[in-house]
Rosetta silent file (secondary structure, phi, psi, omega in degrees, C-alpha in Angstrom):
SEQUENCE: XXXXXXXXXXXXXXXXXXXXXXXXXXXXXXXXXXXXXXXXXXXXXXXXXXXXXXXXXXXXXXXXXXXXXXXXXXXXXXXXXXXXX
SCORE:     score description
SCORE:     0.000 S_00000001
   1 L     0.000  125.687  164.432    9.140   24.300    4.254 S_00000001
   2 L   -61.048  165.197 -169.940   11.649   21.432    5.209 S_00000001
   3 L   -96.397  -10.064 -171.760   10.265   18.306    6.336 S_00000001
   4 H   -66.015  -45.393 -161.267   11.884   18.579    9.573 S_00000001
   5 H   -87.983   14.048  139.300    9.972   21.471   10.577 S_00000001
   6 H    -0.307  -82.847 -166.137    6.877   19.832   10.277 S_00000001
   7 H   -68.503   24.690 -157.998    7.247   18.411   13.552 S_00000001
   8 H  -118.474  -15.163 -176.945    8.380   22.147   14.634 S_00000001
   9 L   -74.201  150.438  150.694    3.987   23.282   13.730 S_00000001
  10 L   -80.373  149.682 -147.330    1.669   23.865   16.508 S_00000001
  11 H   -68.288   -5.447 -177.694   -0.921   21.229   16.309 S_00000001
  12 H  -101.367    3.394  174.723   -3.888   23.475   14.619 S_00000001
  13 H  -105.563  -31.182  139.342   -0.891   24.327   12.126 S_00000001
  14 H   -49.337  -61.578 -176.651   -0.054   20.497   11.471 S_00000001
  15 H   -79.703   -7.018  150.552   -4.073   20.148   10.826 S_00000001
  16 H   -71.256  -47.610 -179.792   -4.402   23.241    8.290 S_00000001
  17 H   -51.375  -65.579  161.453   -1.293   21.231    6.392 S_00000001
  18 H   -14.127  -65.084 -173.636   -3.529   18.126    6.696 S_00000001
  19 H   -77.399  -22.838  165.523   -6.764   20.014    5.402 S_00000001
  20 H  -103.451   11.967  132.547   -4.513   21.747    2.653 S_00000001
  21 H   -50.092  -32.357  178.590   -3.003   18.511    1.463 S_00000001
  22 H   -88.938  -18.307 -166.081   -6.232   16.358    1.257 S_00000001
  23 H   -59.541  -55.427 -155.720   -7.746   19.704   -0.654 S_00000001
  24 H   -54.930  -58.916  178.202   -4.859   19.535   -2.965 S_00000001
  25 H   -35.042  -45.690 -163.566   -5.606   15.286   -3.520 S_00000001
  26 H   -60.591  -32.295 -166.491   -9.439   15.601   -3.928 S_00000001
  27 L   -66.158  -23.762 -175.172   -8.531   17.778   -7.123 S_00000001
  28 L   -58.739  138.499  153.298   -6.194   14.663   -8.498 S_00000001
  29 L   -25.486  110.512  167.435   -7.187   13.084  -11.203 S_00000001
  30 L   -72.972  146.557  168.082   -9.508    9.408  -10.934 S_00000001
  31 L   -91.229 -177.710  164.365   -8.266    7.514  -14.118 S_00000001
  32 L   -87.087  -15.775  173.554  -10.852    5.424  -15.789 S_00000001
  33 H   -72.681  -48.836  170.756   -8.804    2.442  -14.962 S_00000001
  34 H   -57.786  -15.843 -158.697   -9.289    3.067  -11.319 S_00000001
  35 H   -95.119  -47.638  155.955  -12.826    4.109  -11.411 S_00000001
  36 H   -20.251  -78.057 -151.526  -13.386    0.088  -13.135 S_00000001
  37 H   -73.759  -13.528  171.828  -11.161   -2.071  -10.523 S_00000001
  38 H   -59.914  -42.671 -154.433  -13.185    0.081   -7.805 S_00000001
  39 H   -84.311   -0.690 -174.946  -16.372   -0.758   -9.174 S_00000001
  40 H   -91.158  -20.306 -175.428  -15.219   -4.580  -10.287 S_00000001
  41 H   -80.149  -37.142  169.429  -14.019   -4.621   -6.081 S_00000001
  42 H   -41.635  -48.564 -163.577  -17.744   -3.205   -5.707 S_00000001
  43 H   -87.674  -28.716  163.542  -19.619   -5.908   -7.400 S_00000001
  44 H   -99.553   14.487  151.694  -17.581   -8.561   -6.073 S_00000001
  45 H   -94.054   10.992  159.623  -18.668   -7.934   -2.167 S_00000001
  46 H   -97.823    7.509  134.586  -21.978   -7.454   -3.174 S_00000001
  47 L   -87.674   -2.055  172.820  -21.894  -11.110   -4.250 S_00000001
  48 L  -162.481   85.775 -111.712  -20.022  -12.146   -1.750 S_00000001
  49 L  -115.754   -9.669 -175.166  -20.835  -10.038    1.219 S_00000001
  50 L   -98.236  -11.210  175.379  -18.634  -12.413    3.416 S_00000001
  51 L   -70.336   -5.651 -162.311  -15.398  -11.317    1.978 S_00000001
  52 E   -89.910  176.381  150.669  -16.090   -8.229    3.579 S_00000001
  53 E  -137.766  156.556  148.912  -15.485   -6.760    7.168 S_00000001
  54 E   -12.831  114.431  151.254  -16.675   -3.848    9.440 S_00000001
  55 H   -36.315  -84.465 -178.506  -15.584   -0.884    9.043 S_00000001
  56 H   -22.659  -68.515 -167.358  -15.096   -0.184   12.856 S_00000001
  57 H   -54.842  -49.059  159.783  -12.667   -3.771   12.897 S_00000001
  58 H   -47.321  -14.525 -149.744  -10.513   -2.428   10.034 S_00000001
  59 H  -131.713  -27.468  146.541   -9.893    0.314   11.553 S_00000001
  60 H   -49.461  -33.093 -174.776   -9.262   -1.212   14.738 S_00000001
  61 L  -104.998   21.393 -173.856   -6.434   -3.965   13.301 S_00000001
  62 L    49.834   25.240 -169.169   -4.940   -0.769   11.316 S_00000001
  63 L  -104.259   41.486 -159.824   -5.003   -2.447    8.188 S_00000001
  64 H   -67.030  -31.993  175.618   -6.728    0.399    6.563 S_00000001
  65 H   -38.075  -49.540 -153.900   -3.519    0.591    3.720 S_00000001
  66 H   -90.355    3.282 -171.562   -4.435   -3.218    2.865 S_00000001
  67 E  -143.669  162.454 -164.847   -7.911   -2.573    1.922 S_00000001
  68 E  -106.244  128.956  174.812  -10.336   -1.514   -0.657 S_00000001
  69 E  -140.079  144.376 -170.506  -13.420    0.227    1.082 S_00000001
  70 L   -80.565  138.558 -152.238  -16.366    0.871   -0.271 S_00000001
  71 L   -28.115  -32.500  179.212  -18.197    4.127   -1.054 S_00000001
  72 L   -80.168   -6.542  155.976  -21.171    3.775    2.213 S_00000001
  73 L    89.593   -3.389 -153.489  -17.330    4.461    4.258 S_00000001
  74 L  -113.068   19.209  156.564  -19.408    1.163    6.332 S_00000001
  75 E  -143.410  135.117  171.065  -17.266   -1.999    4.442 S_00000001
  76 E  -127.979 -178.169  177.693  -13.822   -2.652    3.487 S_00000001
  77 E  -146.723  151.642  176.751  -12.357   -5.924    1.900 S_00000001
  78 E   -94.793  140.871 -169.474   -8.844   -6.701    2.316 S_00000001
  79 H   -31.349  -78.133  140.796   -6.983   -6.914   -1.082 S_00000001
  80 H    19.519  -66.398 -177.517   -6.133  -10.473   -0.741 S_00000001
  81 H   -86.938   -5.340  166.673   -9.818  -11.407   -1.079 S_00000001
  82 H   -87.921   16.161  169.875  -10.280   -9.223   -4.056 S_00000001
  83 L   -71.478  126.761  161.235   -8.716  -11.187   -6.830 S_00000001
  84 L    -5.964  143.596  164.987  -10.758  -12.081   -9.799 S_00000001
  85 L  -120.758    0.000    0.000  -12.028  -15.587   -9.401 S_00000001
C-alpha cells in the first residue's frame, strides 16, 4: 500500500489501519530507560500536583504531543515543567 491511497480507504477501512497499527505499537518494546523518566515525571506531579493540568484542557489546546500524561489517562504535565529541579 502507497501512502497516497490511504486517503483512497473507506472510513471503517482507515479505522481497521488505525486498530492494526496501534496493535502493532502496543507489542514495541518499553526500554528500561523510558519506564524510569516516566516514573521520575510520575513522582514529580505527585509532589507538585500544580504542575499538572486536566486532562479534558490538554486535549482541548491540542498540545497532547507536548506532554507527559500519566497512567489514571486523568493528568498530563507539559514537558517544560518536567525538568529535574
Amino acid at each position: 500500500m502507497n501512502p497516497a491511497s490511504i486517503f483512497d480507504l473507506s472510513p471503517s477501512e482507515k479505522l481497521q489501519l488505525v486498530e492494526d497499527l496501534w496493535d502493532d505499537l502496543a507489542s514495541a518494546p518499553v526500554h528500561d530507560w523510558q519506564k524510569q523518566e516516566l516514573a521520575r515525571r510520575k513522582s514529580n506531579l505527585l509532589k507538585n500536583p500544580a504542575l499538572g493540568l486536566p486532562w479534558e484542557e490538554v486535549k482541548g489546546q491540542g498540545a497532547v504531543r507536548n506532554c507527559a500524561v500519566i497512567e489514571d489517562g486523568a493528568s498530563a504535565v507539559p514537558l517544560q515543567n518536567m525538568s529535574k529541579k
